[in-house]
C-alpha angles and dihedrals in degrees: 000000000000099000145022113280096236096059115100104233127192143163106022125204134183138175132174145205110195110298089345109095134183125205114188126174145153115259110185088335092305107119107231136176144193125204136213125191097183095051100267108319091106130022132196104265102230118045116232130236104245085170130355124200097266086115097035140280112332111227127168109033116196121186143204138169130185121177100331099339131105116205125190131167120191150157125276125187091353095271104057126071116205137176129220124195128179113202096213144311110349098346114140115261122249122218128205124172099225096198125082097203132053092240131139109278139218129210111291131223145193160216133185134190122166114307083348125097123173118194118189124194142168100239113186127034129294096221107181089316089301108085132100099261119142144179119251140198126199115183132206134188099181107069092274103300096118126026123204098234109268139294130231105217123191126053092225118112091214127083120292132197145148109061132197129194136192135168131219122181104307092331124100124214113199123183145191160149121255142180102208090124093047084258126079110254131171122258138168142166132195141188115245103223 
């Protein structure tokens, strides 16, 4: 057992890299991980605050590691997207908000290369397919410490949600659905290098 029988836990996230693992969920709206460095023989034996609920409930937890850092991205309050990195082994987590509006938020994700980190995320409601939600991009090339304010991406007028975003090299994939013809479709765009 991970944690203690009485916490209510919900939406539970891992990633690896080789025998380090990461495991991140939500424990009465506080966002938690553990942390194995032999591939899960063996966990640390208290879970650490990535964010707590100072800014209002986390949802939606995303995560991300590459070499000895966990990423994750999140919502808080239901209208803010952040980002929490922690840098190794016991180090203190650091905390950005990532949008630069108070609008109803969708799931994050992710994708890390090197000193780049890339976090998409529906920002403004769905309603029905009409309402004002898009997708965003906020870009970091400093392993996450620091985010550009965000990108708009899509040229449609109609809602958009569910990202999905890839890397390939140096180029970025970025899809989603979108409602532009009444009915949802899939789009994407990408850079070339």
């Amino acid at each position: 057992r991970r944690s203690a029988v009485s916490n209510a836990i919900s939406e539970v996230a891992t990633c690896n890299i080789g025998p380090s693992v990461w495991l991140v969920y939500l424990d009465n709206g506080v966002l938690r991980y553990l942390q194995s460095a032999d591939a899960g023989d063996s966990w640390s034996t208290q879970a650490v605050v990535l964010n707590d609920t100072s800014l209002g409930a986390v949802t939606s937890p995303t995560v991300g590691c590459e070499a000895d850092r966990l990423y994750a991205a999140y919502v808080v309050g239901g209208n803010a997207v952040a980002f929490s990195r922690v840098g190794a082994a016991g180090a203190v987590p650091q905390t950005v908000t990532l949008s630069d509006t108070s609008e109803a938020a969708g799931r994050p994700v992710l994708a890390s290369r090197g000193n780049y980190v890339f976090c998409a995320w529906r920002g403004g409601a769905v309603g029905g397919g009409s309402g004002p939600a898009r997708i965003k991009l906020a870009t970091s090339v400093d392993l996450g410490a620091t985010f550009a304010a965000p990108l708009v991406d899509g040229d449609g007028t109609a809602a958009q949600e569910q990202p999905q975003l890839l890397l390939d090299g140096a180029r970025i994939w970025l899809a989603w659905r979108d409602y532009r013809n009444g009915t949802p479709a899939l789009f994407h765009s990408r850079t070339e290098q």
